[in-house]
C-alpha positions as protocol buffer text, in pm:
chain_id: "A"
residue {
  index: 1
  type: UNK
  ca { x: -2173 y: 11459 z: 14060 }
}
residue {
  index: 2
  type: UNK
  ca { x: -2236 y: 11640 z: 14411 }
}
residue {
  index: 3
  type: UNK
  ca { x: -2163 y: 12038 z: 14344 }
}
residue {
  index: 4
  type: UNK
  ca { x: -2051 y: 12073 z: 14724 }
}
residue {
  index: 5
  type: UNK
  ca { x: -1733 y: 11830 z: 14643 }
}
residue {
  index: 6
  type: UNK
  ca { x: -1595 y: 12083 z: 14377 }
}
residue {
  index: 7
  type: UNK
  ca { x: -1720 y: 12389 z: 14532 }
}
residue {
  index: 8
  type: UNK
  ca { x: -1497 y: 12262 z: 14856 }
}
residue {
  index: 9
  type: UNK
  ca { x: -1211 y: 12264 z: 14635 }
}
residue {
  index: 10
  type: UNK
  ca { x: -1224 y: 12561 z: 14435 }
}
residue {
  index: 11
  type: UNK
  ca { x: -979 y: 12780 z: 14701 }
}
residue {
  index: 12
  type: UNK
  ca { x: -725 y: 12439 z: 14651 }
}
residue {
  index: 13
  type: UNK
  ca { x: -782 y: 12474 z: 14249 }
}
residue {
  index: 14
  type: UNK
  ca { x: -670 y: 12898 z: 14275 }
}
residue {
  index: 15
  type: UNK
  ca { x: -379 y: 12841 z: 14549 }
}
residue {
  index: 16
  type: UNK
  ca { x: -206 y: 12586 z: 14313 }
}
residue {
  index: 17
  type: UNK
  ca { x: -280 y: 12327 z: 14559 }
}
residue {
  index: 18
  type: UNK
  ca { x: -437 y: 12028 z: 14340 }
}
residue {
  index: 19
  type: UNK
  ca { x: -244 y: 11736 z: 14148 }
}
residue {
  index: 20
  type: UNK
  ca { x: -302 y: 11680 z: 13771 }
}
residue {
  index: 21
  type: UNK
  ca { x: -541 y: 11430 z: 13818 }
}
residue {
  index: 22
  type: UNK
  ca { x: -749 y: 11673 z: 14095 }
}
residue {
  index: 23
  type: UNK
  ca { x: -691 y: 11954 z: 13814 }
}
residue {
  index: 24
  type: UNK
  ca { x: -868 y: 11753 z: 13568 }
}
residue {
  index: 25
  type: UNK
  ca { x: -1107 y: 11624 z: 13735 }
}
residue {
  index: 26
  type: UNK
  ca { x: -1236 y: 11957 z: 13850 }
}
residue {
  index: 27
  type: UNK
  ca { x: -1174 y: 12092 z: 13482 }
}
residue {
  index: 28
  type: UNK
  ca { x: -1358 y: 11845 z: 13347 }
}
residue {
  index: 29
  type: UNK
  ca { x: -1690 y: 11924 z: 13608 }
}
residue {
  index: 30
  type: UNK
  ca { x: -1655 y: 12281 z: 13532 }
}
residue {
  index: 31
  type: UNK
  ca { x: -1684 y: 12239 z: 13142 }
}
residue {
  index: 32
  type: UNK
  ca { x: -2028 y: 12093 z: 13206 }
}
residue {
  index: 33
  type: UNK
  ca { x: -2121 y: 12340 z: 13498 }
}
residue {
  index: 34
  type: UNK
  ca { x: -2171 y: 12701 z: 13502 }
}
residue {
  index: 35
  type: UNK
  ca { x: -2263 y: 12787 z: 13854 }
}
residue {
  index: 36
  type: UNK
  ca { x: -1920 y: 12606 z: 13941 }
}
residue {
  index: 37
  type: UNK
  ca { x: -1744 y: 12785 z: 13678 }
}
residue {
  index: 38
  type: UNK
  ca { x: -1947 y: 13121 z: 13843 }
}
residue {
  index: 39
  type: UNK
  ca { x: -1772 y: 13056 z: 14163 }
}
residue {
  index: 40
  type: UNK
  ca { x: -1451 y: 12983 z: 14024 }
}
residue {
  index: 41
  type: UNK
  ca { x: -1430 y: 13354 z: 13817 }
}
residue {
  index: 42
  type: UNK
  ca { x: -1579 y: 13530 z: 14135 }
}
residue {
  index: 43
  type: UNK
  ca { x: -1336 y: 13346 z: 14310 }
}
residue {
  index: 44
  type: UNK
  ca { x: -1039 y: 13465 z: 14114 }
}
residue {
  index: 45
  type: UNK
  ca { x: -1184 y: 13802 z: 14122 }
}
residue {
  index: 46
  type: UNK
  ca { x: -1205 y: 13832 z: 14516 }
}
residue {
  index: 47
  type: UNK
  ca { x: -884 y: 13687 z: 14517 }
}
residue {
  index: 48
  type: UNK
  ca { x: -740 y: 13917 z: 14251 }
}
residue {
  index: 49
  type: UNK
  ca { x: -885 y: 14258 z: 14428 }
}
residue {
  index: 50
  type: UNK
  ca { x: -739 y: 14120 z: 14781 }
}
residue {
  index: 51
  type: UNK
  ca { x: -440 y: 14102 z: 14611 }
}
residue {
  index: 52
  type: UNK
  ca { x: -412 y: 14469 z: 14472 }
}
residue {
  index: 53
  type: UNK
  ca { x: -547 y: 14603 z: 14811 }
}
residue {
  index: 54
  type: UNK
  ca { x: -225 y: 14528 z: 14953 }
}
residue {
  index: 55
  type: UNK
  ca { x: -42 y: 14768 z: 14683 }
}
residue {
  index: 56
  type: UNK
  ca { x: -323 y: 15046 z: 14705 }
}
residue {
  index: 57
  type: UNK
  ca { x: -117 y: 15348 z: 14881 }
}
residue {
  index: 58
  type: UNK
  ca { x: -405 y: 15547 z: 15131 }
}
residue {
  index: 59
  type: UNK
  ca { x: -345 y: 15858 z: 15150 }
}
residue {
  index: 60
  type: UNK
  ca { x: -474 y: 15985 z: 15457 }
}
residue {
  index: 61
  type: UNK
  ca { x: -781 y: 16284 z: 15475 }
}
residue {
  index: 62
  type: UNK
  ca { x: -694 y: 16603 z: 15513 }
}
residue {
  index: 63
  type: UNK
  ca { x: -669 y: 16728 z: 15862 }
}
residue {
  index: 64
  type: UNK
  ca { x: -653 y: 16350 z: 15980 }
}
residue {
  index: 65
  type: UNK
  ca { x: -286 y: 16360 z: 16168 }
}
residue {
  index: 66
  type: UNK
  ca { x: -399 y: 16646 z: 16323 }
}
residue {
  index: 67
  type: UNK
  ca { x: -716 y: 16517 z: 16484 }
}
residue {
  index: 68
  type: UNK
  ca { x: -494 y: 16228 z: 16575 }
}
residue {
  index: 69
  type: UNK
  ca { x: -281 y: 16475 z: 16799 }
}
residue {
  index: 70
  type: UNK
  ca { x: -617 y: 16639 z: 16943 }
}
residue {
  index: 71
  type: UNK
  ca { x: -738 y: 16300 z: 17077 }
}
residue {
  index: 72
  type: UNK
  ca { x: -462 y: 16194 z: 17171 }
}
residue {
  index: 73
  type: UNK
  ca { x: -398 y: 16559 z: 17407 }
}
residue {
  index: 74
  type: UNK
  ca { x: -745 y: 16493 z: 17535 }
}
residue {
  index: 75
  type: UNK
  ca { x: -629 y: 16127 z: 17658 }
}
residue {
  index: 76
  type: UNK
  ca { x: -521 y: 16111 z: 18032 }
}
residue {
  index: 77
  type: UNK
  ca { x: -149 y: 16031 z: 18085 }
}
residue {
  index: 78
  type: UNK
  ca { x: -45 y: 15634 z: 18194 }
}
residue {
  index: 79
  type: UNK
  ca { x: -145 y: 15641 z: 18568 }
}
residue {
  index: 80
  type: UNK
  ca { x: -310 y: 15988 z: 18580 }
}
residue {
  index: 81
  type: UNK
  ca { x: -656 y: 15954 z: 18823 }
}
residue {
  index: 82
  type: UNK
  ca { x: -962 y: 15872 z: 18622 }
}
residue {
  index: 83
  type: UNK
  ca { x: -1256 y: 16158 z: 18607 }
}
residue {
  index: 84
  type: UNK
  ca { x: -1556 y: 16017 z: 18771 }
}
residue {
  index: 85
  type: UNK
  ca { x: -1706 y: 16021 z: 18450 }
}
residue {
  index: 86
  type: UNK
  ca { x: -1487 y: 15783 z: 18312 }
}
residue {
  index: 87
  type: UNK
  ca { x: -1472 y: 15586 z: 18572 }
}
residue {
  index: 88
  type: UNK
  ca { x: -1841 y: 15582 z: 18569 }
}
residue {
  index: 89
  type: UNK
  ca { x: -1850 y: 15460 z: 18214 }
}
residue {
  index: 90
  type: UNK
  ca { x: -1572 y: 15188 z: 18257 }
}
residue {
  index: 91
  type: UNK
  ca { x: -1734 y: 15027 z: 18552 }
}
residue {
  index: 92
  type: UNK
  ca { x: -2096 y: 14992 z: 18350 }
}
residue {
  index: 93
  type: UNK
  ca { x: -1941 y: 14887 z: 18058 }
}
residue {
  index: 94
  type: UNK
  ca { x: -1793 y: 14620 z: 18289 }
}
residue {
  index: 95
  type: UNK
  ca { x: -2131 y: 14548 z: 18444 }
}
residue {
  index: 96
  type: UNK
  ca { x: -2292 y: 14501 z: 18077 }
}
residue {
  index: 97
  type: UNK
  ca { x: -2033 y: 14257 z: 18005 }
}
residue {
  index: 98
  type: UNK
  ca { x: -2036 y: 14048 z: 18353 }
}
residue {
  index: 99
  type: UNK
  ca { x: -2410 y: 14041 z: 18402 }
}
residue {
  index: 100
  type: UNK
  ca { x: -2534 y: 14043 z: 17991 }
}
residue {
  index: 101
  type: UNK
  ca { x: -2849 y: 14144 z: 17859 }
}
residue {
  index: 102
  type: UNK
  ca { x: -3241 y: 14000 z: 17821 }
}
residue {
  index: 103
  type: UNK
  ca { x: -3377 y: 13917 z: 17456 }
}
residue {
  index: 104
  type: UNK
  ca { x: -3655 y: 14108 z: 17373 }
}
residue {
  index: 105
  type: UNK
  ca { x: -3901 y: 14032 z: 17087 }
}
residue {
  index: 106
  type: UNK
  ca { x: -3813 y: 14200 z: 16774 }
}
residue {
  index: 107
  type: UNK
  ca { x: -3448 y: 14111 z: 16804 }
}
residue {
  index: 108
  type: UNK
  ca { x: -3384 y: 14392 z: 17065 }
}
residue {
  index: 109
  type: UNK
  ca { x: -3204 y: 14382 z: 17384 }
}
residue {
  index: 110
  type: UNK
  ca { x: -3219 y: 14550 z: 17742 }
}
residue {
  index: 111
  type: UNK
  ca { x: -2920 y: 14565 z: 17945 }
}
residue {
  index: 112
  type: UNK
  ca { x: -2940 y: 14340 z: 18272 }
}
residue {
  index: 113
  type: UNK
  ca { x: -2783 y: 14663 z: 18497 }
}
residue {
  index: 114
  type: UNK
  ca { x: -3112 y: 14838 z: 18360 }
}
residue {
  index: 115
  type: UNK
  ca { x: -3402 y: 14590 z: 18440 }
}
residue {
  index: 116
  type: UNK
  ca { x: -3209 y: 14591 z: 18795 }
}
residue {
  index: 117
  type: UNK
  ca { x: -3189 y: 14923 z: 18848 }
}
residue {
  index: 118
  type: UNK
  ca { x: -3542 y: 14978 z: 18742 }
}
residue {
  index: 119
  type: UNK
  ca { x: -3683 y: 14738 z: 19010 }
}
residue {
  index: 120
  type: UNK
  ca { x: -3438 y: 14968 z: 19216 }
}
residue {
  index: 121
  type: UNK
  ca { x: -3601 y: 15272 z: 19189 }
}
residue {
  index: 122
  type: UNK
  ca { x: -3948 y: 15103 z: 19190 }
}
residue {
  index: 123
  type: UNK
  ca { x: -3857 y: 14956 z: 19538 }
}
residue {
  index: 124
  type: UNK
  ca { x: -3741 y: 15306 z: 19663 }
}
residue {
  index: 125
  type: UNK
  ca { x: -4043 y: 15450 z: 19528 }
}
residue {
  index: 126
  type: UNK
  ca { x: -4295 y: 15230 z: 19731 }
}
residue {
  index: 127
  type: UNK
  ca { x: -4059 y: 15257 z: 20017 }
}
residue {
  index: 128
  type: UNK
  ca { x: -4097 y: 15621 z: 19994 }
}
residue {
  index: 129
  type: UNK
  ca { x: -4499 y: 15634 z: 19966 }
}
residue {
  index: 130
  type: UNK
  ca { x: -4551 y: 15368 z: 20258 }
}
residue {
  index: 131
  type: UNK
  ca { x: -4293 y: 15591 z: 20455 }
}
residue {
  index: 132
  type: UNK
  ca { x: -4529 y: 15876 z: 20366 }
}
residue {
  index: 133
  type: UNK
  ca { x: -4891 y: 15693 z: 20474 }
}
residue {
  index: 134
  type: UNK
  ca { x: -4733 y: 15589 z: 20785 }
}
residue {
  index: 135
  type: UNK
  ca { x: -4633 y: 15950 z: 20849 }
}
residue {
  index: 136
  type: UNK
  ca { x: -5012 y: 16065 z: 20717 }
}
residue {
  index: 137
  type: UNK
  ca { x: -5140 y: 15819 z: 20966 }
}
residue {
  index: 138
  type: UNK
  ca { x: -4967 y: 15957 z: 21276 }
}
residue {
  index: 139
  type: UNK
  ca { x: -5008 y: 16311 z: 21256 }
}
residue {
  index: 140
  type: UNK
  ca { x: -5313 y: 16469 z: 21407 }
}
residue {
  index: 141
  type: UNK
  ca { x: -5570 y: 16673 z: 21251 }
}
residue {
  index: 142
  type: UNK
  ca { x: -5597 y: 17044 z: 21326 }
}
């Protein structure tokens, strides 16, 4: 039989889910099995740990409620003006999300906002030195 069809069901076979005859059947495929029956213990042990997560009790680091307070002090009050800083920051991190970013090879990325603002500064910059010849051009020699 097809692994996949039992493997599908395992979640079904843990929740209580199955009939007899679904019980059985999947029973019966696991006696003969053992990556099936694999699944099925790591399956009950996920399941088991999730379980007991929920009754850990966290205690929380020392110092932690107390950081807590210092970031939230730091934090500007509902409707208090915005540094320019922050502003700053919000309105690129809005850019980066509007305008997305260019694949590179290698799995890495460059922000959109950068590549424009590089052919920016490239355009000021031969702006600047054709400003400059023309000027060079004009003046007289002494």
């Amino acid at each position: 039989m097809d692994c996949s069809y039992f493997r599908e069901r395992i979640n079904e076979y843990v929740d209580g889910e199955m009939d007899y005859l679904q019980v059985a059947e999947l029973q019966a495929h696991l006696s003969f099995c053992p990556d099936c029956a694999l699944e099925l213990a790591q399956t009950g042990e996920l399941r088991g740990a999730l379980a007991d997560w929920g009754r850990l009790e966290l205690a929380p680091p020392p110092g932690f409620a107390e950081r807590v307070m210092a970031a939230v002090e730091l934090e500007p009050a509902p409707g208090a003006p915005r540094t320019a800083g922050r502003l700053l920051d919000e309105t690129l991190r809005k850019l980066d999300d509007r305008l997305g970013s260019i694949s590179l090879p290698g799995g890495r990325t460059i922000p959109v906002k950068n590549v424009i603002g590089w052919g920016l500064a490239t355009a000021a910059v031969v702006i600047g030195l054709g400003r400059r010849r023309e000027r060079g051009s004009r003046e007289l020699p002494l």
